[in-house]
PDB file of N, CA, C, O and CB in Angstrom:
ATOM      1  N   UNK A   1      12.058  21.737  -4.389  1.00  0.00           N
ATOM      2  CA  UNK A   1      12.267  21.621  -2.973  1.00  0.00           C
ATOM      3  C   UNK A   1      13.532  22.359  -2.585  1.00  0.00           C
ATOM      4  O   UNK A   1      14.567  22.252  -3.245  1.00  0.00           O
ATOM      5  CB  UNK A   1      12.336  20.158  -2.554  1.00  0.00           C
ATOM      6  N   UNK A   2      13.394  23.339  -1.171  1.00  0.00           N
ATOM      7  CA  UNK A   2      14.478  23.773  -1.018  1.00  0.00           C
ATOM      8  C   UNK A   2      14.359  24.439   0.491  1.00  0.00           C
ATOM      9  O   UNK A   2      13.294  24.238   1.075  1.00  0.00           O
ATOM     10  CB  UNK A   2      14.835  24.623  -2.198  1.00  0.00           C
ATOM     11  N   UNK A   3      15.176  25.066   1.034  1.00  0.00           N
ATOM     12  CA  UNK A   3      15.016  25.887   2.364  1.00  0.00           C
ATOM     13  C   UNK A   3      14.439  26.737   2.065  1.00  0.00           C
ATOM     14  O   UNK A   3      13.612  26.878   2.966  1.00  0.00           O
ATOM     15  CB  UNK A   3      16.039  26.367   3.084  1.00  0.00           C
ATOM     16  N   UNK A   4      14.271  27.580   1.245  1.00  0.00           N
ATOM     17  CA  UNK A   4      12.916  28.284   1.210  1.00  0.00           C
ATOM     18  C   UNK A   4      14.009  29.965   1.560  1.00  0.00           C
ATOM     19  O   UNK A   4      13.556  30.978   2.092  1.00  0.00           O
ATOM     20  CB  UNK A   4      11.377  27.521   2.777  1.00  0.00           C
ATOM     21  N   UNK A   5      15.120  29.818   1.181  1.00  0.00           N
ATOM     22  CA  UNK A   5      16.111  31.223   1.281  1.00  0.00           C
ATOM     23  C   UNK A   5      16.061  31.922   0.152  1.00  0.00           C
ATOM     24  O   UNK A   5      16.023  33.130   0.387  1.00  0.00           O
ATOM     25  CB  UNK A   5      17.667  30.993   1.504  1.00  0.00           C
ATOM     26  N   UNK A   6      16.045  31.642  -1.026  1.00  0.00           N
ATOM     27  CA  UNK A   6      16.192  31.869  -2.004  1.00  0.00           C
ATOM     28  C   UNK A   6      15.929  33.530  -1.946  1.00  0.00           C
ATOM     29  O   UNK A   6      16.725  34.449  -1.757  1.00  0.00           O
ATOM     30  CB  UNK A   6      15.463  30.956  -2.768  1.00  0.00           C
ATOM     31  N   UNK A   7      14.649  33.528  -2.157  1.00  0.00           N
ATOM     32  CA  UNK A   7      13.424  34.742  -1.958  1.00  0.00           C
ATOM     33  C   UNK A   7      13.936  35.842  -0.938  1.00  0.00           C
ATOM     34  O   UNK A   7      13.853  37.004  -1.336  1.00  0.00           O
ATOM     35  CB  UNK A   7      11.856  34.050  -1.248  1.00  0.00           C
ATOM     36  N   UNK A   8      14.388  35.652   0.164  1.00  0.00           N
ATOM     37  CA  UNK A   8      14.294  36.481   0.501  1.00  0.00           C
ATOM     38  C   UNK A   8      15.973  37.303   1.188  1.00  0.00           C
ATOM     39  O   UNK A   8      16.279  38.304   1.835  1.00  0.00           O
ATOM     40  CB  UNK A   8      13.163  36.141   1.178  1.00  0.00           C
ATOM     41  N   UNK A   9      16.681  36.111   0.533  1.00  0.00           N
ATOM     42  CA  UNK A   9      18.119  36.256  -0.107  1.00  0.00           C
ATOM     43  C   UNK A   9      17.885  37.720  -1.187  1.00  0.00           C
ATOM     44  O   UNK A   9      18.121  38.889  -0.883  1.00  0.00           O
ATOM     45  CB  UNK A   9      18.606  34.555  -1.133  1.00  0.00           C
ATOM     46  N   UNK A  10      17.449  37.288  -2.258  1.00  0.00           N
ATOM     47  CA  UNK A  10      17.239  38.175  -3.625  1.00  0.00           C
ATOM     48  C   UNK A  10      16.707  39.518  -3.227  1.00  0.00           C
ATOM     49  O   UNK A  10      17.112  40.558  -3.746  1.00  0.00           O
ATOM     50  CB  UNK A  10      16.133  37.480  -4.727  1.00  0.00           C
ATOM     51  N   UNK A  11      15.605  39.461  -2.106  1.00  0.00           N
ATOM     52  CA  UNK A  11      14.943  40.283  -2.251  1.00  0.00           C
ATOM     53  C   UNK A  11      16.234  41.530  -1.278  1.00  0.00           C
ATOM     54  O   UNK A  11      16.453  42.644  -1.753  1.00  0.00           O
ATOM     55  CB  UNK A  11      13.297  39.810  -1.760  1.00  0.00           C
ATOM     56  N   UNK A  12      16.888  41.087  -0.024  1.00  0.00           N
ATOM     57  CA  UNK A  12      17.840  41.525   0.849  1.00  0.00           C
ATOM     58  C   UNK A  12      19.191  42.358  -0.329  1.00  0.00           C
ATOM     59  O   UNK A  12      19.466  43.557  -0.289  1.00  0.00           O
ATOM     60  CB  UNK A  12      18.374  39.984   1.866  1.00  0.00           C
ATOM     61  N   UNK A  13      19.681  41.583  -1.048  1.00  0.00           N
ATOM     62  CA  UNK A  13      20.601  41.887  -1.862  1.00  0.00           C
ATOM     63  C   UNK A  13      19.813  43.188  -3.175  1.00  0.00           C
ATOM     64  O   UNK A  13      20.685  43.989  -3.512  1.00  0.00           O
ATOM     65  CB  UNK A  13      21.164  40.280  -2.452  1.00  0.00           C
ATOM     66  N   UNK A  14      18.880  43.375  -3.648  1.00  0.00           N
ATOM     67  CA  UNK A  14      18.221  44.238  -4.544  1.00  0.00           C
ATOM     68  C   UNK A  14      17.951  45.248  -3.252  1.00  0.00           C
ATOM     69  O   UNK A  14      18.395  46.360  -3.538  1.00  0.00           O
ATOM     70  CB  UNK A  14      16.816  43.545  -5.501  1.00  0.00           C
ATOM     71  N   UNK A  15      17.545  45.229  -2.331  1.00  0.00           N
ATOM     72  CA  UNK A  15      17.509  46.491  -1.752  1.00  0.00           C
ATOM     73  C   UNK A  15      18.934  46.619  -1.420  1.00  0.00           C
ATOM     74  O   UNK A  15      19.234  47.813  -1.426  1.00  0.00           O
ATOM     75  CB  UNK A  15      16.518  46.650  -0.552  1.00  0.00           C
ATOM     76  N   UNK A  16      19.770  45.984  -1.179  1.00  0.00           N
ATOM     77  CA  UNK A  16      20.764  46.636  -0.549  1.00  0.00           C
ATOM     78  C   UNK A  16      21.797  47.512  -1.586  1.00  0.00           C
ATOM     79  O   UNK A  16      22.545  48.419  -1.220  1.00  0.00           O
ATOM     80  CB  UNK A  16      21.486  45.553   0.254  1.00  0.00           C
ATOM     81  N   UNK A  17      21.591  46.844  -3.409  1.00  0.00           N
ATOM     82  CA  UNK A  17      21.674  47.774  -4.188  1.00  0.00           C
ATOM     83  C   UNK A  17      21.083  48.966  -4.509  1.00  0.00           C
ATOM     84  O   UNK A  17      21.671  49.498  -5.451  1.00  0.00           O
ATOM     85  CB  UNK A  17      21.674  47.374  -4.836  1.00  0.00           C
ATOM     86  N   UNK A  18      20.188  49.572  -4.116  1.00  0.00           N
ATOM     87  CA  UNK A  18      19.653  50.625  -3.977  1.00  0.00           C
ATOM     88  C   UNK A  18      18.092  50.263  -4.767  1.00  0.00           C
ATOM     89  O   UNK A  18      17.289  51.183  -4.919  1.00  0.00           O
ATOM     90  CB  UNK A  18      20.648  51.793  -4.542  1.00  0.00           C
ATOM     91  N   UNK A  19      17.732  48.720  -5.284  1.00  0.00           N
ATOM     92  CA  UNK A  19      16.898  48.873  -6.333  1.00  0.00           C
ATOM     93  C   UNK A  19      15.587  48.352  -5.531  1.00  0.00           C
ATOM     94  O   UNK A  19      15.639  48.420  -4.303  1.00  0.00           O
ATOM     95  CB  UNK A  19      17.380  48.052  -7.732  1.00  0.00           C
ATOM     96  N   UNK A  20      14.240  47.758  -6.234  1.00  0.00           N
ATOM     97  CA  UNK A  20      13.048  47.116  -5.811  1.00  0.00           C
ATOM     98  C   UNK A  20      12.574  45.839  -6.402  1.00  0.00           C
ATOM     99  O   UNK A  20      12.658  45.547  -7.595  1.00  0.00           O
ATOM    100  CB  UNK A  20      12.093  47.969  -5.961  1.00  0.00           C
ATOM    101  N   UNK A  21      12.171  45.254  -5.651  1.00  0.00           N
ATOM    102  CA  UNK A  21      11.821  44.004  -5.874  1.00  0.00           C
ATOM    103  C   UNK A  21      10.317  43.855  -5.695  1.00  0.00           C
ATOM    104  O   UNK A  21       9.693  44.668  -5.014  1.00  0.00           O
ATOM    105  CB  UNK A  21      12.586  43.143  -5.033  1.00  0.00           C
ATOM    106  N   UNK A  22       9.642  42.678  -6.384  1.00  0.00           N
ATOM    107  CA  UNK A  22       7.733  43.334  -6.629  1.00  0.00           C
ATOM    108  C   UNK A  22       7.443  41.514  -7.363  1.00  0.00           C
ATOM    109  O   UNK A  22       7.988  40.887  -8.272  1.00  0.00           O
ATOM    110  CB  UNK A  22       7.346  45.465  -8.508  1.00  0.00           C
ATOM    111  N   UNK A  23       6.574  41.272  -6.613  1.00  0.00           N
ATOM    112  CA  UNK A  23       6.070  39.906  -7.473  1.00  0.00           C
ATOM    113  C   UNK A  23       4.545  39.901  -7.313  1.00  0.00           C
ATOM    114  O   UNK A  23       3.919  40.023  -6.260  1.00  0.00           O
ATOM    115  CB  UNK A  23       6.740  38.322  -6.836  1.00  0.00           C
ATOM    116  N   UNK A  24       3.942  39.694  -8.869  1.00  0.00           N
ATOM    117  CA  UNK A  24       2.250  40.143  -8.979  1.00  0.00           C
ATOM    118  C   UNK A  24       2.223  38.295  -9.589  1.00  0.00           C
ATOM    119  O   UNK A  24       3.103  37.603 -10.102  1.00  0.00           O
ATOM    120  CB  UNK A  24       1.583  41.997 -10.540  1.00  0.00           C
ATOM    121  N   UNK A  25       1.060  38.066  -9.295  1.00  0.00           N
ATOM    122  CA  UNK A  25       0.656  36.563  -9.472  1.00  0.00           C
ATOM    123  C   UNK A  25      -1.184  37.023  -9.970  1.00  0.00           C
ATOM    124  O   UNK A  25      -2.079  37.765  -9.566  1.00  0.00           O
ATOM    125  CB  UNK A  25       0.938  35.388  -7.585  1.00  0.00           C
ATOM    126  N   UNK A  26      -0.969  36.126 -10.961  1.00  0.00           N
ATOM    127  CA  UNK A  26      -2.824  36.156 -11.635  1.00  0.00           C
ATOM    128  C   UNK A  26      -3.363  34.716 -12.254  1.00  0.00           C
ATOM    129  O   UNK A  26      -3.065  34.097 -13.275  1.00  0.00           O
ATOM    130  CB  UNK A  26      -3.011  37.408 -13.248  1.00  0.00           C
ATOM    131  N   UNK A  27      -4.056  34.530 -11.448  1.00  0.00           N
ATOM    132  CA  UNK A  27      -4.338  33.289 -11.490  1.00  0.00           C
ATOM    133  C   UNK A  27      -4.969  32.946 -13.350  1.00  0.00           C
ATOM    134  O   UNK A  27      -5.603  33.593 -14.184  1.00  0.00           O
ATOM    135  CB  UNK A  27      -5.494  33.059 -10.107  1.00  0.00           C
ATOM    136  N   UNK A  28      -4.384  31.673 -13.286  1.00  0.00           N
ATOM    137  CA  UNK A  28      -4.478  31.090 -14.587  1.00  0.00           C
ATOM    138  C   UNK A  28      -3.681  31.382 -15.505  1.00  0.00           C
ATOM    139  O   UNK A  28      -3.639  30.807 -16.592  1.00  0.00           O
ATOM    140  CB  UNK A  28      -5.494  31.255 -15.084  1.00  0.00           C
ATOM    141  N   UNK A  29      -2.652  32.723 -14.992  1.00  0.00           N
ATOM    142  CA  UNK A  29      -2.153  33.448 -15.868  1.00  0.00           C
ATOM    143  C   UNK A  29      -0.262  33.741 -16.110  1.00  0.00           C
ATOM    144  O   UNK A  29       0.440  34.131 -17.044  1.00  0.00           O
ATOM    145  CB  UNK A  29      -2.940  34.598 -15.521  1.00  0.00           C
ATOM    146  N   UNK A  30       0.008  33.230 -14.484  1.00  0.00           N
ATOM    147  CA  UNK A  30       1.352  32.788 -14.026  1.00  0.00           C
ATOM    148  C   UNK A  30       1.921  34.350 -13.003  1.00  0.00           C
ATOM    149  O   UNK A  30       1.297  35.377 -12.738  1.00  0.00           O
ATOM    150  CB  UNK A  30       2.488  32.342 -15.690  1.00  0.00           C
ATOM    151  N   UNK A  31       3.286  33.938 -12.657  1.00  0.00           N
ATOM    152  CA  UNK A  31       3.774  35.130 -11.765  1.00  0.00           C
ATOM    153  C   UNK A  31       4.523  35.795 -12.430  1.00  0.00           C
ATOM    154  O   UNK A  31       5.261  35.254 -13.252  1.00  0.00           O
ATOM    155  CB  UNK A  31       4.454  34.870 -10.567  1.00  0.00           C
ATOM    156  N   UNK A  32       4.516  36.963 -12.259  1.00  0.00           N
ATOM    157  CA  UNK A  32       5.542  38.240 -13.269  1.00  0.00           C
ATOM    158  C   UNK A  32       6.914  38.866 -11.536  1.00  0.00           C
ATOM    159  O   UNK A  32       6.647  39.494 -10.511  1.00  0.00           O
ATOM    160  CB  UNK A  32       3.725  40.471 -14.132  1.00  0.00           C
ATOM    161  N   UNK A  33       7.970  38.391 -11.942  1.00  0.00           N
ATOM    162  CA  UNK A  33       8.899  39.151 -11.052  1.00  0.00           C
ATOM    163  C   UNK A  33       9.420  40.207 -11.642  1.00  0.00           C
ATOM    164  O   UNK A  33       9.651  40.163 -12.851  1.00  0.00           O
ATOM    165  CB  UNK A  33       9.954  38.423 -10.567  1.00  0.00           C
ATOM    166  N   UNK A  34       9.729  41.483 -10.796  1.00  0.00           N
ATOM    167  CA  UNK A  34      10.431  42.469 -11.541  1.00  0.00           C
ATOM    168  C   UNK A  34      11.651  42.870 -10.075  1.00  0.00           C
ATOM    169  O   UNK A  34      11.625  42.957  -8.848  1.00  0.00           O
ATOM    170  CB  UNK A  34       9.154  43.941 -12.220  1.00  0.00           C
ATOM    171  N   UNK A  35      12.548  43.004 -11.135  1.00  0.00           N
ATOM    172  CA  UNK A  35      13.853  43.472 -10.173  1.00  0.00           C
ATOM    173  C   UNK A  35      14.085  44.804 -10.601  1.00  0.00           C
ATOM    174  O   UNK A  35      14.102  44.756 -11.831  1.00  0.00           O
ATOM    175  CB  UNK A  35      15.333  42.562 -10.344  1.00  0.00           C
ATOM    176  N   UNK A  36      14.291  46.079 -10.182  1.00  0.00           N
ATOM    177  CA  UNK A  36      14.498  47.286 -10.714  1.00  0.00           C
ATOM    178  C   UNK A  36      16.053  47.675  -9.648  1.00  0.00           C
ATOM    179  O   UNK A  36      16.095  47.560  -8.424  1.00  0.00           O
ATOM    180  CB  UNK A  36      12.905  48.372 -10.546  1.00  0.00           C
ATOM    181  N   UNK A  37      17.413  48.227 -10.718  1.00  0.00           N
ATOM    182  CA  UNK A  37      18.206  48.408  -9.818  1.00  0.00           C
ATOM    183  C   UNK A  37      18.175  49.980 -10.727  1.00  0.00           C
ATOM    184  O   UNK A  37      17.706  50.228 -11.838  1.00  0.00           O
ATOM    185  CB  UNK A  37      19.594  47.257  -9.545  1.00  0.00           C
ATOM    186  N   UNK A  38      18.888  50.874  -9.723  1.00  0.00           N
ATOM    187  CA  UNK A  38      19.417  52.475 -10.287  1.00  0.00           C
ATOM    188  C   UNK A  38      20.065  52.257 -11.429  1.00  0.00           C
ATOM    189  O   UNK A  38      20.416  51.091 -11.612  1.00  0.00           O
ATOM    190  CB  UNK A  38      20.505  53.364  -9.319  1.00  0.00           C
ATOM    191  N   UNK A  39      20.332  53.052 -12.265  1.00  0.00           N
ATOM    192  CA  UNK A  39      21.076  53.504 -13.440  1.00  0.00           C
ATOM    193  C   UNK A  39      22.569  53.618 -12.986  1.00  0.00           C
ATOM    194  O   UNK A  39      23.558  53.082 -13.487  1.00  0.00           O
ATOM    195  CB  UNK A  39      20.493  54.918 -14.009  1.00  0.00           C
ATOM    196  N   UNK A  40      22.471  54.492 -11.861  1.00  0.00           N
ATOM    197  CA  UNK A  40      23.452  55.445 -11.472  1.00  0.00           C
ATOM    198  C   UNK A  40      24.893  54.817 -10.501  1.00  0.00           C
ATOM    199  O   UNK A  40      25.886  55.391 -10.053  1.00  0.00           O
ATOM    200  CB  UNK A  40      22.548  56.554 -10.618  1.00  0.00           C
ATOM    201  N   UNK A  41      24.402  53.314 -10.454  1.00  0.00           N
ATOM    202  CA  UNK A  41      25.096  52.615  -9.813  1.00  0.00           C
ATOM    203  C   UNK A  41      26.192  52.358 -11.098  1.00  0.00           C
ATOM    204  O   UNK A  41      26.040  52.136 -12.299  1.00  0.00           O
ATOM    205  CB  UNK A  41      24.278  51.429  -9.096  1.00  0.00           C
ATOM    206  N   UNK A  42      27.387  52.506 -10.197  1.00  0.00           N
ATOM    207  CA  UNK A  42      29.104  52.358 -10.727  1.00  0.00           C
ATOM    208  C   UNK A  42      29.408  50.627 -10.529  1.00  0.00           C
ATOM    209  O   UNK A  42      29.801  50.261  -9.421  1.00  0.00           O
ATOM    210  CB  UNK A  42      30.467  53.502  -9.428  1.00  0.00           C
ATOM    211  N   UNK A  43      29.292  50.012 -11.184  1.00  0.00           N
ATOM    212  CA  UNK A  43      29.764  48.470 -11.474  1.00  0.00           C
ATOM    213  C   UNK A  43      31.383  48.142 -12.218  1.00  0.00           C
ATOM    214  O   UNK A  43      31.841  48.200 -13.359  1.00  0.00           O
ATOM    215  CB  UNK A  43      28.544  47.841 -12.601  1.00  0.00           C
ATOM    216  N   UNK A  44      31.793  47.854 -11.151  1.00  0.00           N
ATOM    217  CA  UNK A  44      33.314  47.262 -11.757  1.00  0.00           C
ATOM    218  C   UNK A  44      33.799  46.136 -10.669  1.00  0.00           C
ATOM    219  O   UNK A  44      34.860  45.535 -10.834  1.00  0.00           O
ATOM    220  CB  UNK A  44      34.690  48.671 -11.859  1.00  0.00           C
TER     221      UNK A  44
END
């Protein structure tokens, strides 16, 4: 249970790093999230 921000918190912050965000769901089978950020991004 929650406000229901989470999601689209994560998803706001990965684009705003330059990267993509993608969620595939298969039933019986569970949900796969993928976060993809650039390489090229300078982290310090």
């Amino acid at each position: 249970e929650g406000t229901g921000l989470g999601l689209p918190l994560t998803i706001k912050l990965v684009e705003a790093h330059g990267g993509t965000f993608s969620i595939e769901s298969k039933k019986n089978a569970g949900t796969k999230v993928t976060i993809k950020l650039p390489k090229d991004r300078v982290l310090s």
